[in-house]
C-alpha positions as CSV (number, residue, x, y, z in Angstrom):
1,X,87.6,102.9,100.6
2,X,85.4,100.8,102.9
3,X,84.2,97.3,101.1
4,X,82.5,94.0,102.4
5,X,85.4,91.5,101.7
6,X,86.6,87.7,102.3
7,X,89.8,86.4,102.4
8,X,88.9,82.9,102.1
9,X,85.3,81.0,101.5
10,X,83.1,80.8,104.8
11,X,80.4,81.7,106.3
12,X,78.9,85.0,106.9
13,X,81.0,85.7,110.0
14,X,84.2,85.4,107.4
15,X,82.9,88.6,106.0
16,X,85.2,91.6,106.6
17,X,84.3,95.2,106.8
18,X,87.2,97.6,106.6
19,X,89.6,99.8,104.3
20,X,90.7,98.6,100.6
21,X,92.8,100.5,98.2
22,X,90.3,102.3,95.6
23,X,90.2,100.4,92.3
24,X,91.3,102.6,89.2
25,X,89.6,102.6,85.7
26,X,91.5,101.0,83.0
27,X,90.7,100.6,79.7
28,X,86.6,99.7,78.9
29,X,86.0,100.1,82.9
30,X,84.6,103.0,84.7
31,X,84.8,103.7,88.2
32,X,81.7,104.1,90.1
33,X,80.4,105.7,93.2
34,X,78.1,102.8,95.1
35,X,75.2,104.2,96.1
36,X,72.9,101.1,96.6
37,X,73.6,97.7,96.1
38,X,71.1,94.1,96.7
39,X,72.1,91.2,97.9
40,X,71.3,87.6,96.1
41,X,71.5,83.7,96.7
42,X,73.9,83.6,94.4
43,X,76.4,86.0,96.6
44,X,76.2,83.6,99.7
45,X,76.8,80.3,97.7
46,X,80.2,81.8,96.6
47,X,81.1,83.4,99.8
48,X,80.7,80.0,101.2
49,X,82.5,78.1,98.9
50,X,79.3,76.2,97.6
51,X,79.6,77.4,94.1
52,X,83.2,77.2,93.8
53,X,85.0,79.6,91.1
54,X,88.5,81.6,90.9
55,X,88.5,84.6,93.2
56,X,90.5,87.1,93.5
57,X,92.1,87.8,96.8
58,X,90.9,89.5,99.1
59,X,87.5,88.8,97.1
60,X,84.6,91.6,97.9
61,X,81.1,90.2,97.6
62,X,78.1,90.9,95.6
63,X,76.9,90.7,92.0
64,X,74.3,94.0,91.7
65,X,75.0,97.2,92.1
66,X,73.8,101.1,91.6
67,X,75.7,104.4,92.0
68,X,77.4,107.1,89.8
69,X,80.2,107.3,87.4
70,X,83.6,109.1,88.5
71,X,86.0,108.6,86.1
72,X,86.2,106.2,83.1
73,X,89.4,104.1,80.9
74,X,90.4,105.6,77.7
75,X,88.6,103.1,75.7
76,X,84.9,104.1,76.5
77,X,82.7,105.2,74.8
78,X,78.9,105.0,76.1
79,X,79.4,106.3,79.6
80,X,80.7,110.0,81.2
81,X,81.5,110.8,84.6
82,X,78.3,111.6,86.4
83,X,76.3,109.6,84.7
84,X,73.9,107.3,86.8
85,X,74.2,103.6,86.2
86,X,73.0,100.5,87.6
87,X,74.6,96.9,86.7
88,X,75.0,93.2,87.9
89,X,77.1,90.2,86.6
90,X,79.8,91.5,88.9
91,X,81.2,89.2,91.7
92,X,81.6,85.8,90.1
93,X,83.8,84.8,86.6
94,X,87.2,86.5,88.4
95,X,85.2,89.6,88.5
96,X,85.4,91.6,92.1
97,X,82.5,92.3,93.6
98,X,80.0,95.3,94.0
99,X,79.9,95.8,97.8
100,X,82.4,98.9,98.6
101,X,82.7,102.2,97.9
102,X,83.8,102.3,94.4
103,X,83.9,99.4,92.0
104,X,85.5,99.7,88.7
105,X,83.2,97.7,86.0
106,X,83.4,97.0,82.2
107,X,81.2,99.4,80.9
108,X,79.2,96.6,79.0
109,X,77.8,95.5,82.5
110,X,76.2,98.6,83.1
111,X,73.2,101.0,82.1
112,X,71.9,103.6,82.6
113,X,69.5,104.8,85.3
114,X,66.3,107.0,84.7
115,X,66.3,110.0,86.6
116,X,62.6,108.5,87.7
117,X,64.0,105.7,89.3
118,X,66.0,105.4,92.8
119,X,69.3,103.5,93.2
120,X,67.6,101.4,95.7
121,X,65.2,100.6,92.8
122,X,67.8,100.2,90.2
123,X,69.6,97.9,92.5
124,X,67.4,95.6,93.6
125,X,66.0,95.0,90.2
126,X,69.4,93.5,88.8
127,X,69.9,90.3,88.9
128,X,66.1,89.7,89.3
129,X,65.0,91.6,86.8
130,X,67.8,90.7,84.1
131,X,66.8,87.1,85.2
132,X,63.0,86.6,84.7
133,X,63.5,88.9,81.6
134,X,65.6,86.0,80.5
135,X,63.5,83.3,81.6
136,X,59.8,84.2,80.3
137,X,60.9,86.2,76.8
138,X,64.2,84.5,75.9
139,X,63.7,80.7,77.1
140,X,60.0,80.5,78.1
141,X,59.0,82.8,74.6
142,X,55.9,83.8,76.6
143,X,52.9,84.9,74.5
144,X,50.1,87.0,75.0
145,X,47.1,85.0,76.6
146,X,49.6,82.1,77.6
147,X,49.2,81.3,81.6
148,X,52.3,81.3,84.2
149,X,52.2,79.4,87.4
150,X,55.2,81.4,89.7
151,X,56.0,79.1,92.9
152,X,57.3,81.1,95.5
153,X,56.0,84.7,94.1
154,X,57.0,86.8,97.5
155,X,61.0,86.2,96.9
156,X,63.0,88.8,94.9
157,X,63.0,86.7,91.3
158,X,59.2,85.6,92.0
159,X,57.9,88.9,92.4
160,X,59.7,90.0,89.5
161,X,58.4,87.2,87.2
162,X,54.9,88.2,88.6
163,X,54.8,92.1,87.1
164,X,57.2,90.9,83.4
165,X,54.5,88.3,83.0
166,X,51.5,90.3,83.0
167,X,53.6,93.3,81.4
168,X,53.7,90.6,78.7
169,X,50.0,90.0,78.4
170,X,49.9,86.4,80.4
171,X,47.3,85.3,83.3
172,X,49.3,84.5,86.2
173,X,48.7,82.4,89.1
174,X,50.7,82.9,92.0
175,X,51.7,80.7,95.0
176,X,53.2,81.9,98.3
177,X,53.0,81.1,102.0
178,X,50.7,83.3,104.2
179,X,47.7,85.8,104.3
180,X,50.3,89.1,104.0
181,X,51.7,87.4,100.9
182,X,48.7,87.2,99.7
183,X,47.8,90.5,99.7
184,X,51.2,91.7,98.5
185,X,51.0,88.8,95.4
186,X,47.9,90.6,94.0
187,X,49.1,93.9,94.4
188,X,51.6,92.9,92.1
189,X,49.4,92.2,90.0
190,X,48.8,87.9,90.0
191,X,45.1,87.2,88.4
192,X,45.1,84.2,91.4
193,X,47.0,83.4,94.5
194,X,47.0,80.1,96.0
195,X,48.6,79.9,99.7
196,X,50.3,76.5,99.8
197,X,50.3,76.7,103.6
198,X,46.6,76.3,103.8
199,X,45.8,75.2,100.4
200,X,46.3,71.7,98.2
201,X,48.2,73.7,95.5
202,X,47.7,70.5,93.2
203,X,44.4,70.4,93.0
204,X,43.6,74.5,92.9
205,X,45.6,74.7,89.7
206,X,43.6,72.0,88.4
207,X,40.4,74.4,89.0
208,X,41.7,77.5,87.7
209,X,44.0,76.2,84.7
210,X,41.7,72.7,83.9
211,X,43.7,73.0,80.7
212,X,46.9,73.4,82.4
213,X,49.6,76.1,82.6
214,X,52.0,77.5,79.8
215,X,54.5,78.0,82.1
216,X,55.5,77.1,85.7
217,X,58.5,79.2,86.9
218,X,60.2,77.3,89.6
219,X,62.0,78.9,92.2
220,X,62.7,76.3,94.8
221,X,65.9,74.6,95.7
222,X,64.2,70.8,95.4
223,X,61.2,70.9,92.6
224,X,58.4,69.0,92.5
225,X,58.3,67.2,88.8
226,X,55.5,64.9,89.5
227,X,53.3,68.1,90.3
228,X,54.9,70.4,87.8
229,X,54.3,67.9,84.7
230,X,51.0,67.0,85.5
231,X,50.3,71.1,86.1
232,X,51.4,71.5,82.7
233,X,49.3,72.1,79.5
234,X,50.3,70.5,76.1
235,X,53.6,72.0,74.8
236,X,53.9,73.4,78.2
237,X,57.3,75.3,79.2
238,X,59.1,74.9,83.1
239,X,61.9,77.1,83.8
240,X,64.2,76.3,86.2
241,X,66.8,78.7,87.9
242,X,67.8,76.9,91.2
243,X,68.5,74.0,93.0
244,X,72.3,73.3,91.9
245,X,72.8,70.2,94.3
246,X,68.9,69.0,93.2
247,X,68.8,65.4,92.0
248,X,64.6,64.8,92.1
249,X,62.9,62.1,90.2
250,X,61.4,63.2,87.1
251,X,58.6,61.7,84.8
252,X,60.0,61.2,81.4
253,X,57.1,59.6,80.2
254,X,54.2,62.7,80.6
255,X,56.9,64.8,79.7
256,X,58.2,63.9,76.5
257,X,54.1,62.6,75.2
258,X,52.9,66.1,76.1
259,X,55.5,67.8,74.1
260,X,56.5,69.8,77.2
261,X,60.0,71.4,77.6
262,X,62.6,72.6,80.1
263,X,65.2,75.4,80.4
264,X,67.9,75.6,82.9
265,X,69.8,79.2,83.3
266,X,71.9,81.0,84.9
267,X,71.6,84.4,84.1
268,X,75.2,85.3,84.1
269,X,76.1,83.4,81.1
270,X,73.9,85.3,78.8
271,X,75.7,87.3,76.2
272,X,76.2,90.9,77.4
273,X,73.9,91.9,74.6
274,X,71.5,89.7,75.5
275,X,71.0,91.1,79.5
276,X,71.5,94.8,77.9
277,X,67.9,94.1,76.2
278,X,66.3,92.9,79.2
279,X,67.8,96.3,80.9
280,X,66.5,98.6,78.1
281,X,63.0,96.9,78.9
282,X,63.6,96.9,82.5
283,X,64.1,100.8,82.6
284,X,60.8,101.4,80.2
285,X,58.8,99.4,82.9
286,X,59.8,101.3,85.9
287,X,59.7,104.8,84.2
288,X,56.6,104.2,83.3
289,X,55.8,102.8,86.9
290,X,54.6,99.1,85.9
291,X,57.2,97.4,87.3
292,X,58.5,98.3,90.9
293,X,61.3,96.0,92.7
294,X,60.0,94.4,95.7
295,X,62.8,95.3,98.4
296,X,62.3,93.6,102.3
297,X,65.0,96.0,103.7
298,X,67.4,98.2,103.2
299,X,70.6,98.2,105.6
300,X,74.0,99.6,106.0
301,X,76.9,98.3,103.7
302,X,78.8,97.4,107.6
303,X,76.2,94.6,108.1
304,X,76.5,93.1,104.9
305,X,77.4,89.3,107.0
306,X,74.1,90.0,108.7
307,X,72.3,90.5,105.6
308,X,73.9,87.6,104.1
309,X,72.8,85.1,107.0
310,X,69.8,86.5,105.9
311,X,69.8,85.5,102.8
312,X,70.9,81.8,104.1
313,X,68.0,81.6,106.3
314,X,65.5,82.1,103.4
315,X,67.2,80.3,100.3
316,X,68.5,77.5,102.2
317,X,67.1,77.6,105.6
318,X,63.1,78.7,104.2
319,X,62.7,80.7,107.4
320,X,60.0,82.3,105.4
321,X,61.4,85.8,106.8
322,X,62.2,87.7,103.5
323,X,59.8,89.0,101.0
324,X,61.7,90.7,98.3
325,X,65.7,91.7,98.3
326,X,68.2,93.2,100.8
327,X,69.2,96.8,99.8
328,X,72.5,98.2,101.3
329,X,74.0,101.3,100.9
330,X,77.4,102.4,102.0
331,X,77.8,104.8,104.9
């Protein structure tokens, strides 16, 4: 089978394209077809060797994936062959990665796809999805009425925060960078969109939230605490999901008066149970067409190194280039 592989950490020029023997399924796993798979941050920090963990060798990349079931071990019990499914978690924890022709995959890191919704949907929603499900119902217990500031609403998490927040009943004030981000922030549906190229982002949350915000979902490398805690309302709630190498300041004082809290995740070391709710809910929202994936491109599985100096560019980089996730789909 073809597959997007490394045999050591680098950069994306390391990555291989080429024939690897077909994985087998054994046990809880099933084999599946790829049909679509999305790339994410976290793929390039452990192709790089940034986040450093156990791989196996040669190591094919990429956590999310989407596609059908061939075959499956003698010990499952939820899945048949042909059966669409759609999954993430993959790629990291000694797991091999999604981006080939056939992955074999425990079946408790896959569900099942609605015949409404595309793999190139289903795949790009993964880790995003699964994510800011986590973040706003599990960590950030977002109520009805409650207000979320999203910095950085065009990425693939961002947008996704954007539609689960105001599927949960919140106002949601958006920032991004640039007038066609704009436009694209209030189509998904953000009650206010500040443009922090052209706008002082400080003082325009003061005027729409003068009571302060819920909950500010961060999504750059390097927050802002200063901003964030004054930004906050009373019992206010920041979730973090990036920034591994961060070390900012950060004002104990406002924080711990106002009652505030943060959370700090990683969405692949929730409970299998756990990211299996946030796909049951994920599947309702896009079969009933309120929550659609934001995808930038979709490309061939063969350029999988381009796509993942992509990637670079934006998370690390900020070229400002990508506004939603990488779709690839094998030849």
């Amino acid at each position: 089978m073809k597959a997007a592989y490394i045999t050591q950490t680098g950069p994306p020029e390391s990555i291989r394209y080429g024939d690897l023997p077909e994985p087998q399924p054994a046990g809880n796993r099933a084999l599946v077809r790829v049909r679509a798979v999305a790339v994410n941050p976290i793929d390039t920090y452990i192709r790089s060797g940034l986040v450093q963990m156990d791989l196996p060798t040669p190591f094919i990349v990429g956590c999310d994936l989407a596609g059908v079931v061939e075959a499956v071990g003698p010990d499952v019990n939820g899945l048949e062959p042909g059966d669409r499914v759609w999954g993430s978690n993959q790629g990291l924890l000694g797991r091999q990665g999604t981006f080939a022709e056939f992955v074999s995959v425990d079946e408790n890191w896959l569900y099942p796809t609605p015949p409404t919704v595309s793999d190139e949907q289903a795949a790009a929603i993964a880790m995003v999805g699964i994510t800011a499900h986590l973040g706003l119902v599990r960590d950030a217990r977002l109520q009805r009425g409650e207000t979320v500031l999203v910095n950085g609403a065009s990425g693939g998490v961002g947008s996704t925060v954007v539609q689960i927040a105001k599927l949960l009943g919140a106002r949601v004030i958006a920032t991004v960078g640039g007038h066609e981000r704009i436009e694209a922030a209030l189509k998904l549906g953000a009650d206010h969109v500040i443009d922090y190229k052209t706008v002082e982002v400080d003082s325009a949350v003061k005027k729409i939230a003068p009571g302060g915000v819920n909950v500010w979902w961060e999504t750059a490398r390097e927050p802002n605490f200063d901003r964030v805690v004054t930004a906050l309302a009373s019992r206010g709630r920041m979730i973090l999901m990036a920034g591994r190498e961060a070390r900012p300041q950060f004002p104990v004082g406002p924080f711990y008066v106002r009652g505030c809290s943060l959370h700090g995740f990683v969405m692949f070391s929730a409970h299998p149970d756990e990211q299996r709710e946030c796909a049951d809910d994920l599947n309702d929202w896009m079969v009933a067409g309120r929550l659609n994936p934001r995808i930038d491109r979709v490309m061939p599985l063969a350029e999988t190194g381009v796509a993942h100096r992509l990637q670079e560019q934006n998370t690390i980089g900020r070229a400002g280039t990508l506004a939603g996730k990488i779709v690839l789909k094998p030849d």
